[in-house]
Biotite code that builds the C-alpha atoms (Angstrom):
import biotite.structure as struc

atoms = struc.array([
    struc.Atom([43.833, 2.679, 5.476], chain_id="A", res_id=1, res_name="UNK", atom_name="CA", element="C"),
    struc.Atom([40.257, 3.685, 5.713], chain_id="A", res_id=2, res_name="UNK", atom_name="CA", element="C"),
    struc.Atom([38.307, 4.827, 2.690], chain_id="A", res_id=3, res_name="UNK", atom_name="CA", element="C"),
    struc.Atom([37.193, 8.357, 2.457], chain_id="A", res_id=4, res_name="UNK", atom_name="CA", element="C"),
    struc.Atom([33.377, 8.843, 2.415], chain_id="A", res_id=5, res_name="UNK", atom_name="CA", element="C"),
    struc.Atom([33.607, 10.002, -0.959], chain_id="A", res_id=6, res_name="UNK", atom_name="CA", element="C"),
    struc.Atom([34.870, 6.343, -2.621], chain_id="A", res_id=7, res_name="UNK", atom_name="CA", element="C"),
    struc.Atom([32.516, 3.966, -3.433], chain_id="A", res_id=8, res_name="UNK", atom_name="CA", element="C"),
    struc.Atom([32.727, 0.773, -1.345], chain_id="A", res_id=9, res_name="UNK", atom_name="CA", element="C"),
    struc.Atom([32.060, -2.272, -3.163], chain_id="A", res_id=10, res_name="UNK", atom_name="CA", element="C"),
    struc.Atom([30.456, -5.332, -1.034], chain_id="A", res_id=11, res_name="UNK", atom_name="CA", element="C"),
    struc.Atom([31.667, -8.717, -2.801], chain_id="A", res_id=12, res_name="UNK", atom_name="CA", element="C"),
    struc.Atom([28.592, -10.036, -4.606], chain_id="A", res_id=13, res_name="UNK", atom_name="CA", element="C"),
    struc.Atom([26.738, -13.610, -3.784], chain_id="A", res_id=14, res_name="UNK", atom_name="CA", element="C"),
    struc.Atom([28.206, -16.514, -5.126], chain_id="A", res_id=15, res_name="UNK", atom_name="CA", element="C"),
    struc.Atom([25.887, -19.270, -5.262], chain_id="A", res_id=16, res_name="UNK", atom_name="CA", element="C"),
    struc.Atom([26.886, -23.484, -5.869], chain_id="A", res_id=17, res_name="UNK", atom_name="CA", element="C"),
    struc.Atom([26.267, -23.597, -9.667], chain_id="A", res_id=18, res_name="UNK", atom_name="CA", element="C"),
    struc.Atom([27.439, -20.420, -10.887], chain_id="A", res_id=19, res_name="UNK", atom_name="CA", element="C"),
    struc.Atom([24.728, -18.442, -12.722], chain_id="A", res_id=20, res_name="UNK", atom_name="CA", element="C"),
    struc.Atom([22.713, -21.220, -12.863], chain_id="A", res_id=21, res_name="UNK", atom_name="CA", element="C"),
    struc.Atom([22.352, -21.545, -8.894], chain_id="A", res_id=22, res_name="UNK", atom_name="CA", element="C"),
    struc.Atom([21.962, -18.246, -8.511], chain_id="A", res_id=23, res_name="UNK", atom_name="CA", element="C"),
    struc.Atom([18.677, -18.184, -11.310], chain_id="A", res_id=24, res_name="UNK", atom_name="CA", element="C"),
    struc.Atom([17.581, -21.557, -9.673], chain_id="A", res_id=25, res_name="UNK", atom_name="CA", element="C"),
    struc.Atom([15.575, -19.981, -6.785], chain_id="A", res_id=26, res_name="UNK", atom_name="CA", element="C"),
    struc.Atom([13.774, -17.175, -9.187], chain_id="A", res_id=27, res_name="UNK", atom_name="CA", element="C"),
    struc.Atom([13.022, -19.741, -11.816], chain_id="A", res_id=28, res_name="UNK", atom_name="CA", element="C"),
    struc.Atom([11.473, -22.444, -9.167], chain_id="A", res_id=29, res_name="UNK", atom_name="CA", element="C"),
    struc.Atom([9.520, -19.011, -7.667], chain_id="A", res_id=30, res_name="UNK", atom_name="CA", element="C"),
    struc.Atom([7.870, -18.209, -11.001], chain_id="A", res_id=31, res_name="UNK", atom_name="CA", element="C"),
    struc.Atom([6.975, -21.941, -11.922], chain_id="A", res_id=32, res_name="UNK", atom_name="CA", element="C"),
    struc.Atom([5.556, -21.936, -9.077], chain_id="A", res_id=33, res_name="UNK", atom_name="CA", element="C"),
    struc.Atom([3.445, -18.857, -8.619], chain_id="A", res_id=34, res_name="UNK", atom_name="CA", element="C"),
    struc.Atom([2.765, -19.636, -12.239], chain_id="A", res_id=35, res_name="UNK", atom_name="CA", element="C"),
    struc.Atom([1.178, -23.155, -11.760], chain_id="A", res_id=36, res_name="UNK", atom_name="CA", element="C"),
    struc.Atom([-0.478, -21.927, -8.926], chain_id="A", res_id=37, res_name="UNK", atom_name="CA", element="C"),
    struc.Atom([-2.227, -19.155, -10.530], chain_id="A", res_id=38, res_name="UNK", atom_name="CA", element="C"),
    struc.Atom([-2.714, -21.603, -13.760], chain_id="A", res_id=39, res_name="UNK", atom_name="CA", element="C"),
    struc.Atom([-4.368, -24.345, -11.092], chain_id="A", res_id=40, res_name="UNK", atom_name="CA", element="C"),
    struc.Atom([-7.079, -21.757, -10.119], chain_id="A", res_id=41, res_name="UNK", atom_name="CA", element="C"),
    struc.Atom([-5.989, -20.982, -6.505], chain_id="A", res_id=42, res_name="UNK", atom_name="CA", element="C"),
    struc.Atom([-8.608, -18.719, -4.325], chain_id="A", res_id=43, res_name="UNK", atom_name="CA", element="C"),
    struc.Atom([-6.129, -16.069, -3.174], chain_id="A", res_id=44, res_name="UNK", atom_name="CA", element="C"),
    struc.Atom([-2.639, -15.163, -2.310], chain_id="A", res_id=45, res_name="UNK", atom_name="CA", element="C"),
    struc.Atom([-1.708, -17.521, 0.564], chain_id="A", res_id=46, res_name="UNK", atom_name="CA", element="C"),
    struc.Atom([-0.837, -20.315, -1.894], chain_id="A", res_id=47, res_name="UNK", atom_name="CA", element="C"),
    struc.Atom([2.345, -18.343, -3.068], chain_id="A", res_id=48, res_name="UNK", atom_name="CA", element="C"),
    struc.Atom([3.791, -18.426, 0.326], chain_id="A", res_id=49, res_name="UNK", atom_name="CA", element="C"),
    struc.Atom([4.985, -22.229, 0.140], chain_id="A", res_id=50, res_name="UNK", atom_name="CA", element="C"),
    struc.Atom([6.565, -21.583, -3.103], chain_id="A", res_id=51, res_name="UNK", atom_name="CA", element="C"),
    struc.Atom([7.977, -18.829, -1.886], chain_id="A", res_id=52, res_name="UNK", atom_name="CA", element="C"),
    struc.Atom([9.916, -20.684, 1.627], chain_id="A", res_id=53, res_name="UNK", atom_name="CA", element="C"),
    struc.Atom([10.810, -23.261, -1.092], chain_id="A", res_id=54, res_name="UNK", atom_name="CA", element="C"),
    struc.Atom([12.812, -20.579, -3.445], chain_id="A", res_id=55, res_name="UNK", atom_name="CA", element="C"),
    struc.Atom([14.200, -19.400, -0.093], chain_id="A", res_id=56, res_name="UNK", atom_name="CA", element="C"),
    struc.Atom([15.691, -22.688, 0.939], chain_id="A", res_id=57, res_name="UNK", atom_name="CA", element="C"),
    struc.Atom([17.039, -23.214, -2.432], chain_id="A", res_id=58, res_name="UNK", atom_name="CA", element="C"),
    struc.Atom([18.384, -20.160, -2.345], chain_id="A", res_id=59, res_name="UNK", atom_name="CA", element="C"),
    struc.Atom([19.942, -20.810, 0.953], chain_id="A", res_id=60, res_name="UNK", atom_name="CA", element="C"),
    struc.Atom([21.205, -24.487, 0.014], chain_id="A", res_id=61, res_name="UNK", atom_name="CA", element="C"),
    struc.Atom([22.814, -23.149, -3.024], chain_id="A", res_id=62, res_name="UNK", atom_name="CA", element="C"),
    struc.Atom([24.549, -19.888, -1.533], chain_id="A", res_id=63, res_name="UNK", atom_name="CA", element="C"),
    struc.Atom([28.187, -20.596, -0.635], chain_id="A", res_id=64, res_name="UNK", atom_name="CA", element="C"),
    struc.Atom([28.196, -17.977, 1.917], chain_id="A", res_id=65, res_name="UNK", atom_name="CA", element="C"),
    struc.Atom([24.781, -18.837, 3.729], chain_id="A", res_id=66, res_name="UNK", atom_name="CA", element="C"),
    struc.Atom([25.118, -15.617, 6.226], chain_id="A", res_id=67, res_name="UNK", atom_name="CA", element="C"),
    struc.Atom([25.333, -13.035, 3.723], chain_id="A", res_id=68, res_name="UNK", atom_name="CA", element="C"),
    struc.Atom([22.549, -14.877, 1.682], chain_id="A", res_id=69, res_name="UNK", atom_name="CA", element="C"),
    struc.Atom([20.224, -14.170, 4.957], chain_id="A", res_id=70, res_name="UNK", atom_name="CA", element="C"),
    struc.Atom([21.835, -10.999, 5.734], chain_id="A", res_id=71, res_name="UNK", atom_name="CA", element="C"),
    struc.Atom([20.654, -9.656, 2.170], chain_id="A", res_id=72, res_name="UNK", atom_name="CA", element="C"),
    struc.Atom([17.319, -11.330, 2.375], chain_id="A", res_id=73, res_name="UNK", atom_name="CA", element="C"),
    struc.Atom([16.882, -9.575, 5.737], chain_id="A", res_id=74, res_name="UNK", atom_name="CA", element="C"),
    struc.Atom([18.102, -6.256, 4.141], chain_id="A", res_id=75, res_name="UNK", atom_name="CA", element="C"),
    struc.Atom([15.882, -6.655, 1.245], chain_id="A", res_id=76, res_name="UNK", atom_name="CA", element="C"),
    struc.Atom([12.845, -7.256, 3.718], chain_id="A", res_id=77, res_name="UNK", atom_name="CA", element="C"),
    struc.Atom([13.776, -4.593, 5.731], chain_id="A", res_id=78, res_name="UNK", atom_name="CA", element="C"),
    struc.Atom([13.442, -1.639, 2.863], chain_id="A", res_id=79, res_name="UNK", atom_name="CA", element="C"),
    struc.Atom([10.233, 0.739, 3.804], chain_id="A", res_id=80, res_name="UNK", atom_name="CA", element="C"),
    struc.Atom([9.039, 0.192, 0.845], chain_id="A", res_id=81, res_name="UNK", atom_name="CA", element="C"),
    struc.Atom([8.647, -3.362, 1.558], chain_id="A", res_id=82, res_name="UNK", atom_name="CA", element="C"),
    struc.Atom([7.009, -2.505, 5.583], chain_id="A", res_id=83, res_name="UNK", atom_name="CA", element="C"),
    struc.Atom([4.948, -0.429, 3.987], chain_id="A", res_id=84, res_name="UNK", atom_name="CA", element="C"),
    struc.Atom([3.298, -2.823, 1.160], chain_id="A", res_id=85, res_name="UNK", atom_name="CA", element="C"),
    struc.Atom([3.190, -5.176, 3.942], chain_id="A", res_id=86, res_name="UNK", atom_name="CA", element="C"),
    struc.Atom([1.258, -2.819, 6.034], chain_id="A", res_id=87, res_name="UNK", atom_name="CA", element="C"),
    struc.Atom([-1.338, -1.726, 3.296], chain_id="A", res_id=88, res_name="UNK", atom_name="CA", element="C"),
    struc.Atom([-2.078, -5.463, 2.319], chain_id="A", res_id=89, res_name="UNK", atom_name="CA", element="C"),
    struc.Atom([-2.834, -6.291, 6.012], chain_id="A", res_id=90, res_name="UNK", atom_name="CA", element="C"),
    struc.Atom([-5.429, -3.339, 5.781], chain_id="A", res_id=91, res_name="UNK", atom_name="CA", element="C"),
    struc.Atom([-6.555, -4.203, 3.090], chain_id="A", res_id=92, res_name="UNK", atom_name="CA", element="C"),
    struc.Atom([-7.255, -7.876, 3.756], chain_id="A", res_id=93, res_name="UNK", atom_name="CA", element="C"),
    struc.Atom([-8.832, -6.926, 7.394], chain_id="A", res_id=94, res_name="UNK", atom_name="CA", element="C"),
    struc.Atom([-11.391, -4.382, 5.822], chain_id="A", res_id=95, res_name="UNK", atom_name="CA", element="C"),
    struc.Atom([-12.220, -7.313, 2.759], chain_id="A", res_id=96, res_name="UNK", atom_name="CA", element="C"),
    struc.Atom([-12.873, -9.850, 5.345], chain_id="A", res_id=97, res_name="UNK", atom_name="CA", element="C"),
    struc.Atom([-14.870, -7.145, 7.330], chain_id="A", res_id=98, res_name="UNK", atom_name="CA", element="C"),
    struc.Atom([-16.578, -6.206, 4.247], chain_id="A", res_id=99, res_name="UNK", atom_name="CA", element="C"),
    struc.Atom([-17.348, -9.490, 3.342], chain_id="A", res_id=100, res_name="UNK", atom_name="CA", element="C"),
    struc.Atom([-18.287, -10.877, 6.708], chain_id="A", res_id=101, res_name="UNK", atom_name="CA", element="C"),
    struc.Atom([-20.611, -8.073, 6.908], chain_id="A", res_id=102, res_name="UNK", atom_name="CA", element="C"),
    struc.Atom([-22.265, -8.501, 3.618], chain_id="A", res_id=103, res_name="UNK", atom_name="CA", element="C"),
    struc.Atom([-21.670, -5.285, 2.403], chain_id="A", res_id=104, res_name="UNK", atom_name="CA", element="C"),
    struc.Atom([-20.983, -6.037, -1.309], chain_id="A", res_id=105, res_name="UNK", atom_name="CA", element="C"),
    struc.Atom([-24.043, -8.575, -1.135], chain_id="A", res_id=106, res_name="UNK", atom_name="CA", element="C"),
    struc.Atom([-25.925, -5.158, 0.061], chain_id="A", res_id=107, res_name="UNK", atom_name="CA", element="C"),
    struc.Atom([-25.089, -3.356, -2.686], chain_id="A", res_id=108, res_name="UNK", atom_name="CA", element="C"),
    struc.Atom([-25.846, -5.944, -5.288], chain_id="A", res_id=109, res_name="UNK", atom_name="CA", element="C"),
    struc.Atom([-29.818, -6.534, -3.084], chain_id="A", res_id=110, res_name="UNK", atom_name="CA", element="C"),
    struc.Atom([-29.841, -2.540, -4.104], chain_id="A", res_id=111, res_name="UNK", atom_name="CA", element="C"),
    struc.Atom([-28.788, -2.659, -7.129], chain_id="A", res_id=112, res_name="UNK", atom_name="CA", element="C"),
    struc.Atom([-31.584, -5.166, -8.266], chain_id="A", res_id=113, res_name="UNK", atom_name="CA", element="C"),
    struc.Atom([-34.441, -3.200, -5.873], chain_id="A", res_id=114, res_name="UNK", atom_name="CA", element="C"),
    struc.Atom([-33.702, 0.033, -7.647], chain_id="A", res_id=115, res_name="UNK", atom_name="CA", element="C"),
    struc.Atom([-34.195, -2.518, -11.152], chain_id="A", res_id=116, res_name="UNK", atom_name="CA", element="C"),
    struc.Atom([-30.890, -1.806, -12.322], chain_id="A", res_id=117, res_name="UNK", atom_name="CA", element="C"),
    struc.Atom([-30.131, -4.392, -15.628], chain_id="A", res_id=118, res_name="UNK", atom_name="CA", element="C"),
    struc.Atom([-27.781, -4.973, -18.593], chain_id="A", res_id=119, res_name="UNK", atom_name="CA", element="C"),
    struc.Atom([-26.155, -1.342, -18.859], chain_id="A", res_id=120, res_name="UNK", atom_name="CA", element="C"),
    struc.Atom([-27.492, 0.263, -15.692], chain_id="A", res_id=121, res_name="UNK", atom_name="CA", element="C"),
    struc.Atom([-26.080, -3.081, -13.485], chain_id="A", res_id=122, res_name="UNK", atom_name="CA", element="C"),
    struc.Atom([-22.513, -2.726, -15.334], chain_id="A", res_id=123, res_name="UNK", atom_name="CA", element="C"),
    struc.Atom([-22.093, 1.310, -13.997], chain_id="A", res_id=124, res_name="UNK", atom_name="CA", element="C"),
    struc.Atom([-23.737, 0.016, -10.414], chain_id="A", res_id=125, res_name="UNK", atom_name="CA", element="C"),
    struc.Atom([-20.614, -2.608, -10.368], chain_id="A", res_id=126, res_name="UNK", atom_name="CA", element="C"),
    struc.Atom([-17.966, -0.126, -11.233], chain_id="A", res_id=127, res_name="UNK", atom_name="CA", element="C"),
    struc.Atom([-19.401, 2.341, -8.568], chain_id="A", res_id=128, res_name="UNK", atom_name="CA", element="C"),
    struc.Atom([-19.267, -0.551, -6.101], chain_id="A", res_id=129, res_name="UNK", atom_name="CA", element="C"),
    struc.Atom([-16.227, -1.711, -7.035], chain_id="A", res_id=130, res_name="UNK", atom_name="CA", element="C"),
    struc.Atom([-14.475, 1.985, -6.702], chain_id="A", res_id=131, res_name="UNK", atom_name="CA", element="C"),
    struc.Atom([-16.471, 2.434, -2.885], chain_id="A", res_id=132, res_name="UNK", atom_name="CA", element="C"),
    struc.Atom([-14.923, -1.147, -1.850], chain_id="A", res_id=133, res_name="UNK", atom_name="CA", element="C"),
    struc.Atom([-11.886, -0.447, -3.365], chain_id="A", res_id=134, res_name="UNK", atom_name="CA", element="C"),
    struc.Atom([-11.144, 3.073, -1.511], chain_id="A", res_id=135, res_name="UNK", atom_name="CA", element="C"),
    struc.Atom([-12.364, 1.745, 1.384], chain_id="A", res_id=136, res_name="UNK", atom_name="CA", element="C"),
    struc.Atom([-9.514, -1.242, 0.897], chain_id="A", res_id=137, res_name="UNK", atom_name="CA", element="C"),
    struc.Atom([-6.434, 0.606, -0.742], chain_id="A", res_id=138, res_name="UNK", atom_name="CA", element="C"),
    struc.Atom([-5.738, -2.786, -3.356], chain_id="A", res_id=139, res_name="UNK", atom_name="CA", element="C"),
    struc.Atom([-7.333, -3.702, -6.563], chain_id="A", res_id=140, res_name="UNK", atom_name="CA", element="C"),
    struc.Atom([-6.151, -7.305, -6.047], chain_id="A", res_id=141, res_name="UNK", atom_name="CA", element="C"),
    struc.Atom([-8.768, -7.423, -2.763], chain_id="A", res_id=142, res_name="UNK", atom_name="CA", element="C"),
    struc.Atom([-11.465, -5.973, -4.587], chain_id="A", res_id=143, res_name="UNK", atom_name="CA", element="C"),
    struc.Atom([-11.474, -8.335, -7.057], chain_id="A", res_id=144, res_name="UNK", atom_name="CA", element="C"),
    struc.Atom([-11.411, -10.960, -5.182], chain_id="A", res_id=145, res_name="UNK", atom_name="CA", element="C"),
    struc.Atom([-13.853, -9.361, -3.023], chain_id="A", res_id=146, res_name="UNK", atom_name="CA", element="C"),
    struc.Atom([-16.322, -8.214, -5.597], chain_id="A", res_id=147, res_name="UNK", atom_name="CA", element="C"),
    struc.Atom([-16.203, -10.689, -8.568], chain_id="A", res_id=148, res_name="UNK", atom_name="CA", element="C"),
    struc.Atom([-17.714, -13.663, -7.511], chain_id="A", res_id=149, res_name="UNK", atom_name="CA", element="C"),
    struc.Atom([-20.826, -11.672, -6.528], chain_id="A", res_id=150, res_name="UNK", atom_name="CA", element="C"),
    struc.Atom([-21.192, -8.812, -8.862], chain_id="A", res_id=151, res_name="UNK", atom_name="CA", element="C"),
    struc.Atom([-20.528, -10.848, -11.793], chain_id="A", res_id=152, res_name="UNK", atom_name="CA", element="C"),
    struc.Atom([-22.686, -13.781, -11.383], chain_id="A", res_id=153, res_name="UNK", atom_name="CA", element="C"),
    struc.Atom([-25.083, -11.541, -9.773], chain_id="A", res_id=154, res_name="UNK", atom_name="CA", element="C"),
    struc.Atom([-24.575, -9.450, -13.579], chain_id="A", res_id=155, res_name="UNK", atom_name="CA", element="C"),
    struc.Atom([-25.488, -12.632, -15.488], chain_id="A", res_id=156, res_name="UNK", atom_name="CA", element="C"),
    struc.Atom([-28.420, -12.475, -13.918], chain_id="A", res_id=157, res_name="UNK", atom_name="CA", element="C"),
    struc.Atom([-29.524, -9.683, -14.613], chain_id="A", res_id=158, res_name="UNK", atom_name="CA", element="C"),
    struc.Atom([-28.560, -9.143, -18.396], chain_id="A", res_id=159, res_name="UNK", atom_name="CA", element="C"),
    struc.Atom([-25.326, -7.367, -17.750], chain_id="A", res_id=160, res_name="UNK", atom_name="CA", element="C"),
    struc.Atom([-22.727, -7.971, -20.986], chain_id="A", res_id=161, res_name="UNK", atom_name="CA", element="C"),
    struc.Atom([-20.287, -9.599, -18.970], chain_id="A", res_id=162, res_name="UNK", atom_name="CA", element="C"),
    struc.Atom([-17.148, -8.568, -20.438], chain_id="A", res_id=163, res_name="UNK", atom_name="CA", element="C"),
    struc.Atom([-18.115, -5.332, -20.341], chain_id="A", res_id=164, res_name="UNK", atom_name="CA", element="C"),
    struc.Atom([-18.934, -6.050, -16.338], chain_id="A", res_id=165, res_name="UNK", atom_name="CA", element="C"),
    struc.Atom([-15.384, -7.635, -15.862], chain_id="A", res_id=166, res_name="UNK", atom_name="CA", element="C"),
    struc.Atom([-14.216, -4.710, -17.489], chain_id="A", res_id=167, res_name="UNK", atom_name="CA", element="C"),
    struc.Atom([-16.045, -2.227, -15.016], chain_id="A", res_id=168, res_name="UNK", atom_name="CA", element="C"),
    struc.Atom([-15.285, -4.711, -11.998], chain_id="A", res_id=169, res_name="UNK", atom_name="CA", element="C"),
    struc.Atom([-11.016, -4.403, -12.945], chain_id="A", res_id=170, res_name="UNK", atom_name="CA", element="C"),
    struc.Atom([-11.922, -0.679, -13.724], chain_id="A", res_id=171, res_name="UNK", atom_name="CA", element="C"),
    struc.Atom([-13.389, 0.581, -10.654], chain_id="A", res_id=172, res_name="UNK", atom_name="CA", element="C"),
    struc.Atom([-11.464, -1.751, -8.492], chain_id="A", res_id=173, res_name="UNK", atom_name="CA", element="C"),
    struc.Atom([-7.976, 0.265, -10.247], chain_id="A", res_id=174, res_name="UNK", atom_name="CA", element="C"),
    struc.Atom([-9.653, 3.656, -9.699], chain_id="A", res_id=175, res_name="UNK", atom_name="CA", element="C"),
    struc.Atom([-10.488, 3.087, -6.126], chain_id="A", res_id=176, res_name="UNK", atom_name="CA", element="C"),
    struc.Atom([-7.440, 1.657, -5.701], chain_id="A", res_id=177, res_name="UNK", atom_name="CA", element="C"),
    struc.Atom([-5.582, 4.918, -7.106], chain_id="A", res_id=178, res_name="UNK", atom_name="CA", element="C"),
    struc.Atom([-7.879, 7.294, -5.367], chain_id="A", res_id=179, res_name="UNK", atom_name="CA", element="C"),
    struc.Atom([-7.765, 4.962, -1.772], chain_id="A", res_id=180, res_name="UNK", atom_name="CA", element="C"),
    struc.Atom([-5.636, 7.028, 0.917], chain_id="A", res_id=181, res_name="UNK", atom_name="CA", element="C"),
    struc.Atom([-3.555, 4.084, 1.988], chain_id="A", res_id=182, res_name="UNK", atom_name="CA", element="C"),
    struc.Atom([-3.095, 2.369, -1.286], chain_id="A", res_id=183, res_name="UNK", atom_name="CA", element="C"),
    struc.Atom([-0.709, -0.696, -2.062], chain_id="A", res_id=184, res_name="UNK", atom_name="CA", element="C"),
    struc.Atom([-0.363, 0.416, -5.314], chain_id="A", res_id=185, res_name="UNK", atom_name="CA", element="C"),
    struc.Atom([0.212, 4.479, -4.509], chain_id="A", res_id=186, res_name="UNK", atom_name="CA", element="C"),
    struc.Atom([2.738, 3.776, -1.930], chain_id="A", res_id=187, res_name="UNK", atom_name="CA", element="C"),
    struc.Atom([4.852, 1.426, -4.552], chain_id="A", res_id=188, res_name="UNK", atom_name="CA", element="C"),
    struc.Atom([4.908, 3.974, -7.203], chain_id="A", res_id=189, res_name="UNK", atom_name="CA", element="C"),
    struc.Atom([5.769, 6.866, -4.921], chain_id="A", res_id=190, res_name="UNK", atom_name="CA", element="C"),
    struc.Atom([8.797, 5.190, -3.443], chain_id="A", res_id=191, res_name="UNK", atom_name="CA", element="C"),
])
């Protein structure tokens, strides 16, 4: 007897080797990971992905029923959400790597100290940059990495208060990122 389209269908949940324990195992080894990683002082995002195959296979050595654990990780991939993120972060990494190859954040620091901007008037140069490089990327997360290890040195310099120049590096990097057209962070929240 088939179910009418009105019923609920249930789907029979994972079981994993372990119980609740092998089920947590892969999350917990994920976030220990991304954890030390971040802790260790790793340059940028590609150092998650190993820890991230390894939580897989765990996942996939502990699952009892292996192709519905890959079905669902498939399905989970799969969501538009997900294409979508996927599709503004390779955007947004092309245009930082053109950006940087460029020199166009150098550029706008070699400006910023011609037109003798110091201390207060370097701080509310870097947040302007920071919001131009950040609309131009769609992601916050590039723009740091993009920006901070020349606007904030760069800062020091010239007599910027640096937290207040961290402060206006996260700041306009967030409001370019929320302003940006294609925007990681846009796109997640509108979903």
């Amino acid at each position: 007897m088939e179910a009418s389209p009105s019923e609920p269908t249930f789907e029979r949940p994972l079981s994993f080797y372990g119980g609740l324990l092998g089920a947590l195992l892969p999350f917990v080894v994920f976030m220990g990971g991304v954890i030390a990683i971040a802790l260790s002082g790793a340059p940028d995002e590609r150092g998650f992905w190993p820890v991230l195959i390894l939580a897989l296979c765990i996942g996939l050595f502990l699952a009892r029923d292996r192709n519905a654990f890959c079905g669902k990780v498939i399905e989970g991939m799969s969501h538009d959400l997900v294409m979508i993120m996927i599709t503004a972060w390779i955007l947004a990494s092309t245009i930082g790597v053109l950006m940087t190859a460029t020199g166009f954040v150098d550029a706008l620091t070699w400006v910023s100290a011609r037109l003798n901007l110091s201390g207060t008037g370097f701080v509310v140069a870097a947040f302007v940059i920071c919001c131009v490089v950040s609309l131009s990327t769609g992601s916050s997360f590039a723009t740091i990495l993009i920006c901070s290890p020349i606007l904030y040195p760069a800062g020091g310099l010239l007599g910027a208060h640096l937290p207040t120049l961290a402060g206006a590096i996260i700041g306009g990097a967030t409001f370019g990122d929320f302003t940006a057209p294609i925007s990681d962070t846009t796109i997640a929240s509108a979903m």
